[in-house]
C-alpha positions as CSV (number, residue, x, y, z in Angstrom):
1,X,0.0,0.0,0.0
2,X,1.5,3.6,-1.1
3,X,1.9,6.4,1.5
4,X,-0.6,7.9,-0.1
5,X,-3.4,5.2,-0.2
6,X,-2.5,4.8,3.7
7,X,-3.7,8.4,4.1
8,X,-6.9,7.7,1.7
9,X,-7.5,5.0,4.3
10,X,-7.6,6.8,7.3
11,X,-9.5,10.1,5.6
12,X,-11.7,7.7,4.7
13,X,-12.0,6.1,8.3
14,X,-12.1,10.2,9.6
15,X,-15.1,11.2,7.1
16,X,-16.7,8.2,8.3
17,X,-16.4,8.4,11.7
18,X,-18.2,12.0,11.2
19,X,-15.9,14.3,13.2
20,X,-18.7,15.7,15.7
21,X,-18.5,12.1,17.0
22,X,-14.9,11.4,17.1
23,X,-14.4,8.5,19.9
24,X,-11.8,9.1,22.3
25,X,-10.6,6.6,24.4
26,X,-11.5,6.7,28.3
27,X,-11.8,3.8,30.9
28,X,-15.1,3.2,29.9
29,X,-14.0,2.9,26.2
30,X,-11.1,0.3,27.2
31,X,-13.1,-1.7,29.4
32,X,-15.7,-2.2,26.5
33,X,-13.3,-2.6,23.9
34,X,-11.2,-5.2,25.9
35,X,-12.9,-8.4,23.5
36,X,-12.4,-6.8,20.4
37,X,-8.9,-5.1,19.1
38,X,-8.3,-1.9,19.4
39,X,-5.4,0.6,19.1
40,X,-5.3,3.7,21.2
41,X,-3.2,6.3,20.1
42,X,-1.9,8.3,22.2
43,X,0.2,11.8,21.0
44,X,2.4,12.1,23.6
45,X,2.8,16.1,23.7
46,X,2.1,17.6,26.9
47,X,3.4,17.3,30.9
48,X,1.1,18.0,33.5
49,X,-2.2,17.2,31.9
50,X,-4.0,15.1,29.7
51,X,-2.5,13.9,26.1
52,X,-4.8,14.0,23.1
53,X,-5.7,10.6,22.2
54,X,-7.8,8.6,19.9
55,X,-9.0,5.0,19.5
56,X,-9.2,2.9,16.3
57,X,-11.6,0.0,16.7
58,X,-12.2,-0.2,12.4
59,X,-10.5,-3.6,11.5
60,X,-9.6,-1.7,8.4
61,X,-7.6,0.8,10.1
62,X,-6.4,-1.1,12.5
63,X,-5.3,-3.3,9.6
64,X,-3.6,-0.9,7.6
65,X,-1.4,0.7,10.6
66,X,-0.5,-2.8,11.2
67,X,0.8,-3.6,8.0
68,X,2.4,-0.2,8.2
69,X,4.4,-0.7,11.6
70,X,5.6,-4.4,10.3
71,X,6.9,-3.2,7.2
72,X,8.9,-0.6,9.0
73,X,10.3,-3.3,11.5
74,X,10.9,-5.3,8.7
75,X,13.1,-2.6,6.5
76,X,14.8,-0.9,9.1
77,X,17.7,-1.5,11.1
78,X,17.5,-2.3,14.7
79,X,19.8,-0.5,17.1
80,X,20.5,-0.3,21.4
81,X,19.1,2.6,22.2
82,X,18.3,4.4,26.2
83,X,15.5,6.1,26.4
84,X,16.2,10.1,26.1
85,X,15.6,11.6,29.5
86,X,12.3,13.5,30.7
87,X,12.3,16.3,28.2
88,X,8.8,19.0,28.6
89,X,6.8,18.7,24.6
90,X,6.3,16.4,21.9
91,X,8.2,13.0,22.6
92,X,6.2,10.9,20.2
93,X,3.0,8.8,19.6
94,X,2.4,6.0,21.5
95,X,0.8,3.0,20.0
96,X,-0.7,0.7,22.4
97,X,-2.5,-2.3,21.1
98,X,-6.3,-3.3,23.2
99,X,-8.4,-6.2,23.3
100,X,-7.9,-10.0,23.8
101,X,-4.7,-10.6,21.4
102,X,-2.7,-7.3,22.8
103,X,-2.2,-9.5,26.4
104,X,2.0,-9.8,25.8
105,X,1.8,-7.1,23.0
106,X,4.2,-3.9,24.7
107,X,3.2,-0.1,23.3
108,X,5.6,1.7,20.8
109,X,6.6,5.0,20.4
110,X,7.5,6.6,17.1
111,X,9.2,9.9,16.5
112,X,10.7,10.8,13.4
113,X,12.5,7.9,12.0
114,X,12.9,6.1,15.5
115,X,10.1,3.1,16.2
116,X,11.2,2.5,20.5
117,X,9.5,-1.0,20.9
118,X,11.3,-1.4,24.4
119,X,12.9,1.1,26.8
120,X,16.2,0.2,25.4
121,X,15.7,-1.7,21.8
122,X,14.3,0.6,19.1
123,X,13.8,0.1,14.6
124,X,15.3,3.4,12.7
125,X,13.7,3.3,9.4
126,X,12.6,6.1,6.7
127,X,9.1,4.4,6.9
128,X,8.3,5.3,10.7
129,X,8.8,9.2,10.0
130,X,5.7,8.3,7.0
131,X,3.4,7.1,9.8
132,X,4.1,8.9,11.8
133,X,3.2,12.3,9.6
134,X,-0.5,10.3,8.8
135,X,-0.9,9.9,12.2
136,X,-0.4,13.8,12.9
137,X,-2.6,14.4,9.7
138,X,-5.3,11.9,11.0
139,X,-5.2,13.7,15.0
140,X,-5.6,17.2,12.7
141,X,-8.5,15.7,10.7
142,X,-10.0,14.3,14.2
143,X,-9.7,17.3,15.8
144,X,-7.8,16.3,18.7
145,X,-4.7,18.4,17.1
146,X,-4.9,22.0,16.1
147,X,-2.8,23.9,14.1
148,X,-1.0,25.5,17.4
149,X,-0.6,21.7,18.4
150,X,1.1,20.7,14.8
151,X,3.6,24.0,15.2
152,X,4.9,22.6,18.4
153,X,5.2,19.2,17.6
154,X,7.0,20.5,13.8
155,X,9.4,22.6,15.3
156,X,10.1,20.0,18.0
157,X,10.8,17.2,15.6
């Protein structure tokens, strides 16, 4: 799938969620969508309160950012990495996978070309900094980023 169909796919998924009724994930949400996968994404950009997040329960989506994440792992190059230290702003967008088959499935962060899928082991890969721009596009289109939101998280980057 091109870069470009994987944005068709979630614009698609946006427009037909209806953006009045964008679902955002809370404890209720996680409890019901515990049976059923799910992906919350979470964009990891402020300290002290709440992060924007969102949570994809369409199989279609779900399937596409799947196919999207393994086909970085699988081209790019895996490296020992710490974790960078407590830093204030944008630090990334968590991926966290819900539901039934995410029991030994650990969340992972991407920011820029770096996929982190442990505190110390991590994927560089060209593809991650693609996904991770459609998720940013996809938060905009959801509004649960504005355009003061994108700035910071741009000149961050």
């Amino acid at each position: 799938m091109s870069r470009h169909s994987f944005h068709a796919v979630f614009l698609c998924g946006a427009l037909g969620l209806g953006l009045a009724g964008v679902p955002t994930a809370s404890a209720a949400d996680v409890q019901a969508e515990q049976s059923q996968p799910a992906l919350r994404v979470t964009y990891l950009l402020y300290s002290g309160r709440p992060n924007p997040v969102v949570l994809v329960t369409d199989p279609e989506q779900i399937r596409s950012i799947e196919k999207h994440l393994s086909q970085a792992l699988a081209s790019g190059e895996r490296v020992t990495k710490a974790e960078s230290h407590a830093v204030l702003g944008y630090t990334g967008i968590q991926i966290e996978r819900l539901g039934a088959t995410a029991r030994n499935s650990a969340s992972l962060v991407l920011r820029g070309d770096l996929l982190r899928t442990s505190p110390s082991q991590a994927t560089v890969s060209r593809d991650v900094a693609g996904i991770e721009e459609l998720l940013l596009q996809w938060g905009r289109e959801l509004k649960v980023l504005g355009d003061v939101e994108l700035s910071v998280i741009r000149q961050t980057r």
